[in-house]
C-alpha positions in Angstrom: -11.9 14.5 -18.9 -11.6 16.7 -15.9 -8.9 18.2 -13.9 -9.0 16.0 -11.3 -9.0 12.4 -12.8 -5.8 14.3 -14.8 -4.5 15.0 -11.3 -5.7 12.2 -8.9 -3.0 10.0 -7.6 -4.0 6.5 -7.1 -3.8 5.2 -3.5 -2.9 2.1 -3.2 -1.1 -0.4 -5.9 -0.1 -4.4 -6.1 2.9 -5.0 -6.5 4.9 -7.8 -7.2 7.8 -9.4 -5.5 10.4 -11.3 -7.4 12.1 -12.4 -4.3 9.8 -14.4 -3.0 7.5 -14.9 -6.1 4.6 -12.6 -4.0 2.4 -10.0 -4.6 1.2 -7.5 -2.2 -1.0 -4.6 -2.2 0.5 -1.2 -0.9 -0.1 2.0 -0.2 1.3 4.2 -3.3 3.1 7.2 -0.8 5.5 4.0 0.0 6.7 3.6 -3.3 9.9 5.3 -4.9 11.2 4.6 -8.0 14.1 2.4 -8.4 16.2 4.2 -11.1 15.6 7.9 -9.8 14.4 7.2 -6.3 11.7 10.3 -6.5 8.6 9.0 -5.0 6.4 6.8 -7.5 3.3 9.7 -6.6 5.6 12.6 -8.5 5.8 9.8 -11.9 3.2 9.6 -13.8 1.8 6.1 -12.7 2.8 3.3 -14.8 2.3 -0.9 -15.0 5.7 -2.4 -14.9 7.1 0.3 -13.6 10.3 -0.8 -11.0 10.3 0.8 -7.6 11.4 0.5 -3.8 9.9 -0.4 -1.4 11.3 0.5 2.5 10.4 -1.9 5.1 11.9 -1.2 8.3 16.2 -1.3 7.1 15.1 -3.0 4.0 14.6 -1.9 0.4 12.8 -4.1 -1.5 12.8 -4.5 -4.7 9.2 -4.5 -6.3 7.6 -4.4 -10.1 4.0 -2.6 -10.2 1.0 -4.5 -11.7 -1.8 -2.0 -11.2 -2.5 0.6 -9.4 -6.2 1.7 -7.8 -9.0 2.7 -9.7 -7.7 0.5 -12.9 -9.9 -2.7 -14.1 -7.4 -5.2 -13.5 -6.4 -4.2 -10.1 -10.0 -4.8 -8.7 -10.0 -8.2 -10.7 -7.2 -9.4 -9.4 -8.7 -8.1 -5.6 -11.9 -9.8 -6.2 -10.3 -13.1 -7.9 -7.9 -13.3 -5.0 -10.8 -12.9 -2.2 -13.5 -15.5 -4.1 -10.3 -18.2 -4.3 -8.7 -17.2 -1.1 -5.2 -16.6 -3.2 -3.6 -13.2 -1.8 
């Protein structure tokens, strides 16, 4: 494995909201983690991992499903565009 794919950060991730029962995909410098509140690109990226979301005055509350450049994350984008779901 090289140094890069040790190193790469992914760029985007789904998230899911529990709020509102959503999911969304977002870009990965927006997320912080909920417990420490460092940025979710300094942890070492994780599925169910809680975060933060800021949007606008609000901090949402947010559980990671994937992140980019796993299977399941471009599964999940394809399902969701061939049944028009996201």
């Amino acid at each position: 494995m090289s140094l890069r794919n040790l190193t790469k950060v992914p760029k985007r991730s789904l998230v899911y909201f529990s709020i509102d029962q959503s999911t969304c995909i977002v870009d990965t410098k927006k997320l912080r983690m909920k417990d420490s509140g460092e940025p979710f690109t300094n942890s070492a990226a994780q599925k169910n991992a809680e975060v933060m979301i800021k949007f606008g005055t609000k901090e949402l509350d947010a559980i990671v499903i994937a992140s980019d450049g796993e299977w399941n994350f471009f599964i999940y984008i394809l399902f969701s565009m061939v049944f028009n779901v996201l």
